[in-house]
ZADO-1210 file (C-alpha; in nm, 4 decimals, padded with zeros to 6 digits):
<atoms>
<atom x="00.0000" y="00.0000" z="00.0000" code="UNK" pos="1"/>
<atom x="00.1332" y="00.3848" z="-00.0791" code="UNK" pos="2"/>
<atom x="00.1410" y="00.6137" z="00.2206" code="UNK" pos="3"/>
<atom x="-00.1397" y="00.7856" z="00.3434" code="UNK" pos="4"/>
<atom x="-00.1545" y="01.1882" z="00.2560" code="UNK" pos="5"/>
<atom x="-00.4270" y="01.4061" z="00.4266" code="UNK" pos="6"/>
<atom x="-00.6437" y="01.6527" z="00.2709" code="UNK" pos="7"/>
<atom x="-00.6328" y="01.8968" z="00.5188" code="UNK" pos="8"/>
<atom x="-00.4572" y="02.2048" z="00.6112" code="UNK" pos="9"/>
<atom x="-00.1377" y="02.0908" z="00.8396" code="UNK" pos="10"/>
<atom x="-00.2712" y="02.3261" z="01.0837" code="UNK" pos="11"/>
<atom x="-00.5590" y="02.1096" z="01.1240" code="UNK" pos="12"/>
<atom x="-00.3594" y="01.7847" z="01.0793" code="UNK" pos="13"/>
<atom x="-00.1590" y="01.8686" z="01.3843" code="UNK" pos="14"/>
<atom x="-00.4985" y="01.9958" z="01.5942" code="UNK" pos="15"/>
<atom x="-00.6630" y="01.6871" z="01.4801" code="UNK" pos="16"/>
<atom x="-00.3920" y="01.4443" z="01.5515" code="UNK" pos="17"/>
<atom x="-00.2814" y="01.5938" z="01.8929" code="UNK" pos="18"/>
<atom x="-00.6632" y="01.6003" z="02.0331" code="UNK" pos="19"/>
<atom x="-00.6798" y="01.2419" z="01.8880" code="UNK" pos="20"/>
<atom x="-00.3745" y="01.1409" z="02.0611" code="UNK" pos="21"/>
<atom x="-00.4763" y="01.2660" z="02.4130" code="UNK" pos="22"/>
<atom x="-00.7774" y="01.0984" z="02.3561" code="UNK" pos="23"/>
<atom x="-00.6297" y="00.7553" z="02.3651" code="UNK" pos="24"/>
<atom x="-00.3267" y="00.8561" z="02.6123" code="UNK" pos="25"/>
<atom x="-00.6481" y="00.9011" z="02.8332" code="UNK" pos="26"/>
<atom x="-00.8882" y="00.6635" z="02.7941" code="UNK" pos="27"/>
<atom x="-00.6852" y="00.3798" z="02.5852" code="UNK" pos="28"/>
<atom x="-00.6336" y="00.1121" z="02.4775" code="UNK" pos="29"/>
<atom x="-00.9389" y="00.1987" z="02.2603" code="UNK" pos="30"/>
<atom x="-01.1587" y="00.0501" z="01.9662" code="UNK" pos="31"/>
<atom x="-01.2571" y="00.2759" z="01.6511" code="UNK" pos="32"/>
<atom x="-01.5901" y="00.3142" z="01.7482" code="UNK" pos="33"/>
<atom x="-01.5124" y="00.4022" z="02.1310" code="UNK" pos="34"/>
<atom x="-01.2717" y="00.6421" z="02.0251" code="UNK" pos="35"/>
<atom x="-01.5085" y="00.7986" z="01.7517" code="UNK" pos="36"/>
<atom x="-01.7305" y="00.8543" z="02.0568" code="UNK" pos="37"/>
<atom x="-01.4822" y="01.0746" z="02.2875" code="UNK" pos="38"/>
<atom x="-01.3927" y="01.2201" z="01.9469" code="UNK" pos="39"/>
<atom x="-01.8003" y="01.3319" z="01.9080" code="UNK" pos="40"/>
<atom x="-01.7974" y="01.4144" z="02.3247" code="UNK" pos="41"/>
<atom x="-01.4674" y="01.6595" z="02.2541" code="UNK" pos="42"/>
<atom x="-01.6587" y="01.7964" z="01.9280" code="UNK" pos="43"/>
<atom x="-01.3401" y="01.7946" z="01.7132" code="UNK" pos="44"/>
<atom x="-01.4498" y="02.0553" z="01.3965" code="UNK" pos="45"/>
<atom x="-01.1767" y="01.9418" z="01.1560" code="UNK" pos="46"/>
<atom x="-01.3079" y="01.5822" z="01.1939" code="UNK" pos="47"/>
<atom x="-01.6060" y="01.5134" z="00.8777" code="UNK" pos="48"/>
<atom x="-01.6873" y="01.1618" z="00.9468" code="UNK" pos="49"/>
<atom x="-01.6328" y="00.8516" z="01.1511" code="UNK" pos="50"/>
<atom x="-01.4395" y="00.7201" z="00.8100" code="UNK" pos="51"/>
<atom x="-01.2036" y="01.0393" z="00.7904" code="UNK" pos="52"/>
<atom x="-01.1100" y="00.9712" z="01.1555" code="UNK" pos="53"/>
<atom x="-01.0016" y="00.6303" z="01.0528" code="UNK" pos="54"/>
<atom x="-00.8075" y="00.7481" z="00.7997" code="UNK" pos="55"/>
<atom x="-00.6362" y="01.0048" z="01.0054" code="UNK" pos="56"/>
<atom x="-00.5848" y="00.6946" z="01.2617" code="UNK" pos="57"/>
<atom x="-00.4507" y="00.4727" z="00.9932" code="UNK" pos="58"/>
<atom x="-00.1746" y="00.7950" z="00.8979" code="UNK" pos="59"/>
<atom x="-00.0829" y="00.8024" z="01.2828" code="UNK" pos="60"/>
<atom x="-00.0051" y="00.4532" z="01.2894" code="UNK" pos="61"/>
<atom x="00.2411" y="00.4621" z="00.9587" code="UNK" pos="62"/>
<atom x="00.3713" y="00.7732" z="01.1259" code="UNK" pos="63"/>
<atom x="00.4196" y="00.5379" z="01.4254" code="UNK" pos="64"/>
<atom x="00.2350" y="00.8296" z="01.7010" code="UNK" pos="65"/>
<atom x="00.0122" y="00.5101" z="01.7802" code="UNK" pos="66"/>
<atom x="00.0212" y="00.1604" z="01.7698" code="UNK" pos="67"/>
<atom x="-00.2485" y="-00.0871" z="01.6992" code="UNK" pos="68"/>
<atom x="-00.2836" y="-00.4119" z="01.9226" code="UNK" pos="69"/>
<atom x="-00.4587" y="-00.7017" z="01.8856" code="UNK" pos="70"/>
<atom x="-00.6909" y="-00.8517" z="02.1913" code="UNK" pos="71"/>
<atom x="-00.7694" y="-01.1949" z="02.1015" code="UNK" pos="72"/>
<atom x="-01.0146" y="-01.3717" z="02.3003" code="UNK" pos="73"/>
<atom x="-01.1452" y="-01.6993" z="02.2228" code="UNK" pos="74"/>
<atom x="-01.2055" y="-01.7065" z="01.8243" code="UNK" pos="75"/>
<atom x="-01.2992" y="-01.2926" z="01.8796" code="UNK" pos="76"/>
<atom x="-01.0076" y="-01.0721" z="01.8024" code="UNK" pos="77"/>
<atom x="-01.0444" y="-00.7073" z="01.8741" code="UNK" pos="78"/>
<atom x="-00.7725" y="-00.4361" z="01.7619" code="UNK" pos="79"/>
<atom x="-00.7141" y="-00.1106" z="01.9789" code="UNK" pos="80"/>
<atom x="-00.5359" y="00.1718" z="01.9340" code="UNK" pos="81"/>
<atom x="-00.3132" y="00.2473" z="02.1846" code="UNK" pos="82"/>
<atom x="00.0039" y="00.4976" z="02.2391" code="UNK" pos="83"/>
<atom x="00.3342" y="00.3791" z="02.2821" code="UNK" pos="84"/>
<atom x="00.4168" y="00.4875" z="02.6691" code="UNK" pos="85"/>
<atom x="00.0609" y="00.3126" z="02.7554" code="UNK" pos="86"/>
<atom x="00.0928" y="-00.0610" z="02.9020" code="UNK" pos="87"/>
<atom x="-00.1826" y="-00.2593" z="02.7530" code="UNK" pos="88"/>
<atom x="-00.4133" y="-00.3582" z="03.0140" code="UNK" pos="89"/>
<atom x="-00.5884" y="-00.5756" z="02.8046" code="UNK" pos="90"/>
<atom x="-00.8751" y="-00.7824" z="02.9675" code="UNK" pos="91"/>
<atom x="-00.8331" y="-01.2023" z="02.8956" code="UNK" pos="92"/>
<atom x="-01.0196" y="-01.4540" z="03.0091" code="UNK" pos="93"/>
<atom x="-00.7305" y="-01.7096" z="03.2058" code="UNK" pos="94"/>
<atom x="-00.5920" y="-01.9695" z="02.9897" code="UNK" pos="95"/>
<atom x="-00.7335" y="-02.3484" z="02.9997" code="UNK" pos="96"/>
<atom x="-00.5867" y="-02.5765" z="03.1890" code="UNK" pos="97"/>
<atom x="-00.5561" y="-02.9947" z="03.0296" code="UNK" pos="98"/>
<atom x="-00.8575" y="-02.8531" z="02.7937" code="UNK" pos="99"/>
<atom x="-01.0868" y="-02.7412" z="03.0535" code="UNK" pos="100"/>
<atom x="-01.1755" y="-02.4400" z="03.1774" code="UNK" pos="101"/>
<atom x="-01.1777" y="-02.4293" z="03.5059" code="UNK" pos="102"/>
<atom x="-00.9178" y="-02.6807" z="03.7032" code="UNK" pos="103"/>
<atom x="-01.0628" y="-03.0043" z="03.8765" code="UNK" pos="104"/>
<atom x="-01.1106" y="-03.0458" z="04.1866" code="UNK" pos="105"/>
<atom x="-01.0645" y="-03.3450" z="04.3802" code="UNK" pos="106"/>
</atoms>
């Protein structure tokens, strides 16, 4: 894939960027849609759509001011955004044990 190049004005770039970043310093590790909604609560101007955000997330990530991680629970796999200072503090169930679940008791 070619690199990503935004549309806006770099002025905006850099105000859209840094109030996305502190966004998900904040409240991250975060999923698109959870971060498009503190994006709406912040009421970012430069922001058109939930599909320019992503696009302005994707250009963070090649620019390496995020990172993207994979949660994968079970056959469900979820991928956050997350910054690269932040620990993931990713929720997983516990691992089984001989196949099962939960260990025997005897």
């Amino acid at each position: 894939m070619k690199p990503i190049e935004l549309k806006t004005p770099p002025e905006q770039t850099q105000t859209i960027t840094r109030a996305i970043f502190d966004i998900v310093k904040e409240h991250g590790p975060l999923t698109i849609s959870e971060t498009w909604d503190h994006v709406q609560e912040v009421g970012l101007r430069g922001l058109t759509s939930k599909r320019h955000m992503k696009i302005v997330l994707r250009w963070m990530k090649e620019r390496q001011k995020l990172r993207q991680i994979c949660n994968h629970v079970g056959p469900n796999k979820q991928f956050l955004y997350t910054t690269w200072f932040t620990k993931p503090n990713i929720k997983q169930q516990p691992k089984p044990v001989n196949g099962f679940s939960h260990p025997k008791s005897s």
